[in-house]
N, C-alpha and C positions, 0 to 999 in steps of 0.2 A: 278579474278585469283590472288593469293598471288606471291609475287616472289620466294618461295620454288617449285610452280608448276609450274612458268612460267619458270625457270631456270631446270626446268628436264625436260619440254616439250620440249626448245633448245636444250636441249643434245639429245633427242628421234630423233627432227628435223638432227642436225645433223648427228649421227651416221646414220640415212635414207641416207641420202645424200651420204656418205663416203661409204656405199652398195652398191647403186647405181653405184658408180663412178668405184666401184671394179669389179662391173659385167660389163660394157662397156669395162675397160682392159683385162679382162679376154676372154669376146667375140672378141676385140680387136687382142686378141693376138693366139683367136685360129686358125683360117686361115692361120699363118704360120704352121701351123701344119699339114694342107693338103698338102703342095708344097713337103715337105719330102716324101710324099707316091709317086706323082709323080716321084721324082728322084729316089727311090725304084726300080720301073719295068726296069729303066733304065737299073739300073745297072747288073739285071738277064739277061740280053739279051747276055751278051759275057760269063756266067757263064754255060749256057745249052750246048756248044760244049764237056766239060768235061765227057764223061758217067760215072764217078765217083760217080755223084749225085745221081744216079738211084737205089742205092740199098734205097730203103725205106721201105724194111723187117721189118730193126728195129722197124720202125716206130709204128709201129701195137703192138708192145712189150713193148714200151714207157707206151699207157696208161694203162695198168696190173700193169707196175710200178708206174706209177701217182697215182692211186686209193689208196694205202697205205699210202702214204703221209696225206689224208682225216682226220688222227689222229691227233691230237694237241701236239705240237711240245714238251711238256713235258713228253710226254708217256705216259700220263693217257688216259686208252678210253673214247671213247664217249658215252658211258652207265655210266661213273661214272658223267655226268655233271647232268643228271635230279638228280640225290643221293643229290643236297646242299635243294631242298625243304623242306625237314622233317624240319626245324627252323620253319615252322608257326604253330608248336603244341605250343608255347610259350604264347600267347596271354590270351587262359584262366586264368593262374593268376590271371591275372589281374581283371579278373570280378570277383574271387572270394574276391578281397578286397576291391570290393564296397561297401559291406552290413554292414563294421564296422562300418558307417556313421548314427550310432541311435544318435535319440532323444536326448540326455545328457542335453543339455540346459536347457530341463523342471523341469530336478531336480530340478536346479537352481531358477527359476522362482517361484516356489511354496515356497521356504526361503527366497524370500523377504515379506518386513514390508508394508503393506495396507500405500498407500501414497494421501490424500488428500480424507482422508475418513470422511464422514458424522458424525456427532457423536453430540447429545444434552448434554451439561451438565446439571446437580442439584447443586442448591445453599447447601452447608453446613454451618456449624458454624467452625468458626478457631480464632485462635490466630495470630496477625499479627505486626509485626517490619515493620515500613516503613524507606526508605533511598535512598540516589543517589550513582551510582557509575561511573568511570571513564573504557572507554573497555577497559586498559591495567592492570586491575587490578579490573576484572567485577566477577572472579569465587571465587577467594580471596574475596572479599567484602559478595558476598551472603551467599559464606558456614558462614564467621560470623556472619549473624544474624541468621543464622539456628541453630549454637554451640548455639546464646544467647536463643534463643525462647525452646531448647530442652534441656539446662539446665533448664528455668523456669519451663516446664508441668513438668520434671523430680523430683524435685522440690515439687512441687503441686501434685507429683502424680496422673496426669491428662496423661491417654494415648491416643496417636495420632490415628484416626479412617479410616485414609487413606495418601496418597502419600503427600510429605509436596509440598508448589506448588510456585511459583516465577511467578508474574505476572508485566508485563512493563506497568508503566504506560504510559511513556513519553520518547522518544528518539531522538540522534541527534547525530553530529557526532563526538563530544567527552566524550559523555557519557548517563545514561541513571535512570531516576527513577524506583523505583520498590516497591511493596511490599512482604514481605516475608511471605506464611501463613502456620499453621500448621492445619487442621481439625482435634477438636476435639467433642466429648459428651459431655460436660460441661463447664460450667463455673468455672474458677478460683476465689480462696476468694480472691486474689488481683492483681491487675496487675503492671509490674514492668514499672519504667519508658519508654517511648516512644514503649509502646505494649497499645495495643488497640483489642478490640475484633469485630468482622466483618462477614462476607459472601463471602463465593468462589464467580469467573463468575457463570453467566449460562447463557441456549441460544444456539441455533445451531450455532455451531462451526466447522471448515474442522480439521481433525487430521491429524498428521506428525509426524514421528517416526526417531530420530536422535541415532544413536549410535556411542560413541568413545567419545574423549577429548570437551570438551567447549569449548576449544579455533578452533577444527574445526567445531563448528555450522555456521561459514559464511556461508560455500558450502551448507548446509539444507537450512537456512534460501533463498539463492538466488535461491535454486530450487523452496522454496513455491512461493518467488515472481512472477518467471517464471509460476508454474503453474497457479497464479489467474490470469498471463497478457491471458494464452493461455486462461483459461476459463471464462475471464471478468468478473470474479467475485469483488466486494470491499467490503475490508475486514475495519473492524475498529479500530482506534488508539492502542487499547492493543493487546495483548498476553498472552498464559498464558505456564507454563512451567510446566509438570509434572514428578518429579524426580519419576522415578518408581524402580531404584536402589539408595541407601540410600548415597546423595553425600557423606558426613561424613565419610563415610566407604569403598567404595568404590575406588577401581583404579580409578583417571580419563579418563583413555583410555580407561576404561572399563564401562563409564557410556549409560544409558538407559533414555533418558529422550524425551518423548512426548508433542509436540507445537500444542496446541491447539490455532487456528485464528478465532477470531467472526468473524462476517459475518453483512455486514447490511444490 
């Protein structure tokens, strides 16, 4: 028992006690109450010589007049007290504003993004820029080698045949390697300094769909982590990043971009 219960169990105990003590005074005290009726008869005994007392005509007239009285003392009769019932028509209302309690949420539910979905990649052919960046300065770094790699196809007249893709290779806690690639159909007649030509990932991959600024992918990234802890899944060293709105162009609040996690 905590002291919040045992401190109103003494109060319960008490107030009992202080009852008790009140009905012993009150029994106490009612017995002087019979000595009174004694002295009572007493005192009619030298009253009866009077035959004054004897008219008790009235008497009998008394309750014709008492019975009136029966009325409650504001003049309303007593037919208008059953009248306050009618308030429990009220009540219905209320049941009729239970049912605006639909579904709504489902809407909701159906416009969310497939999160921690299965998904294989295919290797393609890309153009790729490799470089390190520093996270205070992680979205600035990438969209530049993206400007340099889409001035060269542009350039070359070599067009891009899908989403340009940002894969990590190496991470830590001031910064992070990456490669920048662009997939395209062909090979370029030459490649400019520090571009090299290569192959997307491939491989069963979990997919995760980030929408808004770069700089809030924290929050995505620590749900994926959350969910491979829930599904003990182990994921391996990279990532891959699928810009599905064109960073370059785009608002960055308004970007779309899809985190593809190998799997081993």
């Amino acid at each position: 028992m905590n002291c919040a219960a045992f401190s109103r169990y003494a109060a319960l105990a008490l107030l009992a006690t202080a009852m008790s003590g009140s009905l012993c005074v009150a029994f106490a005290q009612s017995p002087p109450a019979t000595p009174p009726a004694a002295t009572s008869p007493a005192t009619p005994a030298p009253t009866p010589p009077p035959t004054t007392a004897t008219p008790p005509s009235p008497v009998p007239e008394t309750p014709a007049a008492i019975a009136p009285p029966a009325k409650p003392a504001d003049g309303t009769p007593a037919a208008q007290a059953p009248a306050t019932p009618p308030p429990a028509a009220s009540p219905p209302p209320a049941a009729a504003q239970t049912p605006p309690a639909t579904p709504v949420p489902a809407a909701k539910a159906q416009n969310s993004d497939p999160f921690g979905e299965e998904q294989t990649l295919t290797s393609r052919k890309v153009i790729m820029v490799k470089g390190t960046a520093n996270w205070d300065t992680a979205f600035e770094t990438l969209t530049g080698s993206l400007k340099t790699l889409t001035a060269f196809i542009d350039k070359q007249s070599i067009k891009s045949v899908a989403n340009v893709l940002i894969v990590y290779t190496s991470t830590d806690d001031t910064g992070f390697s990456y490669q920048a690639e662009i997939p395209v159909d062909q090979d370029p007649k030459n490649l400019a300094k520090g571009m090299s030509m290569g192959s997307s990932p491939q491989g069963k991959t979990l997919k995760f769909v980030h929408r808004g600024s770069y700089d809030n992918m924290d929050n995505t990234y620590e749900a994926i982590t959350n969910h491979l802890d829930d599904k003990k899944l182990e994921a391996r060293d990279t990532f891959i990043e699928e810009y599905v709105t064109d960073p370059l162009k785009t608002a960055e609040d308004k970007l779309i971009i899809n985190v593809f996690v190998p799997l081993k």
